[in-house]
N, C-alpha and C positions, 0 to 999 in steps of 0.2 A: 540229081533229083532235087524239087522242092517241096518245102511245107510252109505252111500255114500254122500260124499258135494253133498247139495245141495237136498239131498234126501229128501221127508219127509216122516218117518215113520205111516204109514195105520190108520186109526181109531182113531186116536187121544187119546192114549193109558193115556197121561198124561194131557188130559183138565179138568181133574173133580179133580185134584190134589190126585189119588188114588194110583197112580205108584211114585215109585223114579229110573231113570232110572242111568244104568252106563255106561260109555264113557268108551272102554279099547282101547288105543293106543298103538301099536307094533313099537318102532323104532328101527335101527341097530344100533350097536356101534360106536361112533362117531369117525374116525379115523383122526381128524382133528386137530392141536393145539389150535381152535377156538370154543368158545361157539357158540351152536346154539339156535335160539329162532323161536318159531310158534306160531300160536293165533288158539284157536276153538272159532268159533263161532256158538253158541245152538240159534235160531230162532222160535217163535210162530208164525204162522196161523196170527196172527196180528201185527205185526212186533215190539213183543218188542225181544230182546235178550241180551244176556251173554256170556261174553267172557273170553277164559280162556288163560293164556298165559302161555307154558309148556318150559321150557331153560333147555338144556343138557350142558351138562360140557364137558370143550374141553378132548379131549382127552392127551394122551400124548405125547412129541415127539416123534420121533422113526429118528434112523440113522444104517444105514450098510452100507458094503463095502463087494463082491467080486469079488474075489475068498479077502481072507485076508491074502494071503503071497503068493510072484512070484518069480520065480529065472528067471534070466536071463542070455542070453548068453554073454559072454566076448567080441565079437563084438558088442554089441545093438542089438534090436529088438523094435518093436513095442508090446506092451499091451493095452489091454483093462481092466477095474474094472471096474465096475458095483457098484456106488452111490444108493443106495435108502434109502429116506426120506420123511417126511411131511413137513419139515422145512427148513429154507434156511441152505447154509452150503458153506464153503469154500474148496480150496486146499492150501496145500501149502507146 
């Protein structure tokens, strides 16, 4: 069976302590330089509960640049590149 926060799952499948249930969590890949962190919280019918707290690993940085080579005309011109990152970054 599954639930949703806040759900509670039908018949009370684990009151008699006969089931051992499992929690399986799908997250995406962190594309962040920052650890993330969340809490489950599992709740009885009587309000005791357990808490679980799951931290993902930051990701890695990332940095590009295009186009990554411009030629330009002998009078000047205007360009654009195109910076993409997670992280801060300078020019210079």
């Amino acid at each position: 069976k599954s639930a949703t926060s806040g759900t509670a799952i039908s018949g009370d499948p684990g009151g008699s302590a006969e089931f051992d249930f499992s929690i399986t969590i799908s997250v995406p890949a962190n594309g962040t330089i920052a650890a993330r962190s969340r809490q489950i919280t599992v709740t009885t019918a009587g309000g005791q509960s357990a808490t679980s707290t799951l931290t993902q690993a930051a990701g890695d940085a990332t940095l590009s640049v295009s186009p990554n080579a411009v030629t330009l005309e002998a009078d000047g011109e205007a360009v654009t590149v195109t910076v993409t990152s997670n992280t801060s970054w300078s020019v210079e």
